[in-house]
C-alpha positions as CSV (number, residue, x, y, z in Angstrom):
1,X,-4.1,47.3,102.0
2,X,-1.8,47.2,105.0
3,X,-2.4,44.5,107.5
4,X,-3.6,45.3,110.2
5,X,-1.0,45.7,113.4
6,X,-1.9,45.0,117.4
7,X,-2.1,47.6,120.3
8,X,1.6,47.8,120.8
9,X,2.0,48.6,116.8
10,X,3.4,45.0,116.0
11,X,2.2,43.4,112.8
12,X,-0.5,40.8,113.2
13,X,0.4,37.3,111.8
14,X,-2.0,35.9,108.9
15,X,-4.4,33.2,109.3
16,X,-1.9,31.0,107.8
17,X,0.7,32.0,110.1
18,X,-1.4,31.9,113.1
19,X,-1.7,27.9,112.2
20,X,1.6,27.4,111.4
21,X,2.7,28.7,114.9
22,X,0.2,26.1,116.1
23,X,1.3,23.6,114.8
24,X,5.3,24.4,115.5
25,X,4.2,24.1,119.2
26,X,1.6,21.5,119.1
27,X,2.9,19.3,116.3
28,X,0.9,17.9,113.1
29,X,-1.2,15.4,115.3
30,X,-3.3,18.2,116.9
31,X,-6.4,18.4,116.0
32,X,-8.3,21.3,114.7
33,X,-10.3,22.6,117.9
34,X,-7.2,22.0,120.3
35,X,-5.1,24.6,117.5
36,X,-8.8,26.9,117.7
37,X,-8.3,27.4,121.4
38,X,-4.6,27.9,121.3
39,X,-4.6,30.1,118.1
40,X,-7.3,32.0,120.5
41,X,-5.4,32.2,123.3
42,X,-2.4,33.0,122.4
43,X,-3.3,35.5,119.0
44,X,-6.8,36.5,120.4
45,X,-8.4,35.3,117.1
46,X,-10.9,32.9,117.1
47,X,-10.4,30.8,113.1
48,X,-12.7,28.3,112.4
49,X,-11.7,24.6,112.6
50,X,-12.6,24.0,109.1
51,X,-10.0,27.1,108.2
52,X,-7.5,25.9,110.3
53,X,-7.9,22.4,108.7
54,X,-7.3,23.7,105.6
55,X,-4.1,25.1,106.0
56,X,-2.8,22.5,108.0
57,X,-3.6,20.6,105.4
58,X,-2.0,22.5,103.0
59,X,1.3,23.6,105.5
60,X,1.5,19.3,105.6
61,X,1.9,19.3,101.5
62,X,4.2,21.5,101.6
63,X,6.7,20.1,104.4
64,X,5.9,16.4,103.3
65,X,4.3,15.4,106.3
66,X,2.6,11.9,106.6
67,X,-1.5,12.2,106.5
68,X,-3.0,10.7,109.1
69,X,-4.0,7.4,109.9
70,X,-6.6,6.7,107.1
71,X,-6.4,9.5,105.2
72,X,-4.7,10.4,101.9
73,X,-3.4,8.5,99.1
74,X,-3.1,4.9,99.5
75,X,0.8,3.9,100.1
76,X,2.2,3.0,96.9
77,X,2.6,-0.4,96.8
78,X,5.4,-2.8,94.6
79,X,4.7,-2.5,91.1
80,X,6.4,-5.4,89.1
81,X,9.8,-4.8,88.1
82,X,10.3,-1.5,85.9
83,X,6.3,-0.2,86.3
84,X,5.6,2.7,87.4
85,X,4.6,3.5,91.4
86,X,2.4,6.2,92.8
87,X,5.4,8.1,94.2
88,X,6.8,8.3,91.1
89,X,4.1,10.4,89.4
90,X,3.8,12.1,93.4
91,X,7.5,13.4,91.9
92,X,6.2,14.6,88.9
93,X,3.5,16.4,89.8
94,X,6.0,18.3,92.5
95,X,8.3,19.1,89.3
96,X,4.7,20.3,87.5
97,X,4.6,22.7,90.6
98,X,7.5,23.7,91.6
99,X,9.0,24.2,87.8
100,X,6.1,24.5,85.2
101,X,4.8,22.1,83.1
102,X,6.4,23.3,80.3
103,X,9.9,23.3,81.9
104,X,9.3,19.7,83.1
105,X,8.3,18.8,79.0
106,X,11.8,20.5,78.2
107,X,13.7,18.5,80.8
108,X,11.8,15.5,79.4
109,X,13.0,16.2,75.7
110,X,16.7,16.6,77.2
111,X,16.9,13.0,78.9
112,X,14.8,11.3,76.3
């Protein structure tokens, strides 16, 4: 299925697109209805806040940017000398991710 293109015969941007434009111009503090009413204003396309919350929310994962204040994981606090931290398995599950979990078993049998 082709997507579908505007009047002058450009192609229109996804959803997802659409809110990452929004939040390039408006920045990750903007709330879902201000990024409704400029996704609608400047796209024509009126996406529901809890659609535009979810891929800011996942656009946020994927460029590392902080949650909000009281939201997401709790910051990772000292753990004794040697223990393990919540960023630390943060950096494993990105390897799960980005590589596979069997690649990241492999790597895992190389430095062990």
């Amino acid at each position: 299925m082709a997507k579908a293109k505007t009047e002058s015969g450009e192609k229109k941007p996804s959803q997802m697109g659409m809110v990452r434009a929004a939040l390039e111009e408006l920045g990750y503090e903007a709330k879902p209805q201000e990024m409704q009413t400029h996704i609608k204003t400047k796209f024509g396309v009126e996406l529901p806040p809890n659609i535009i919350s979810n891929y800011k929310s996942q656009l946020k994962r994927k460029v590392g940017a902080p949650a909000g204040p009281g939201r997401g994981r709790r910051a990772a606090t000292a753990a004794p000398e040697g223990g393990l931290q919540v960023a630390d398995f943060e950096a494993i599950r990105m390897l799960v991710n980005r590589l596979g979990s069997d690649q990241v078993k492999r790597l895992v049998d190389v430095v062990a």
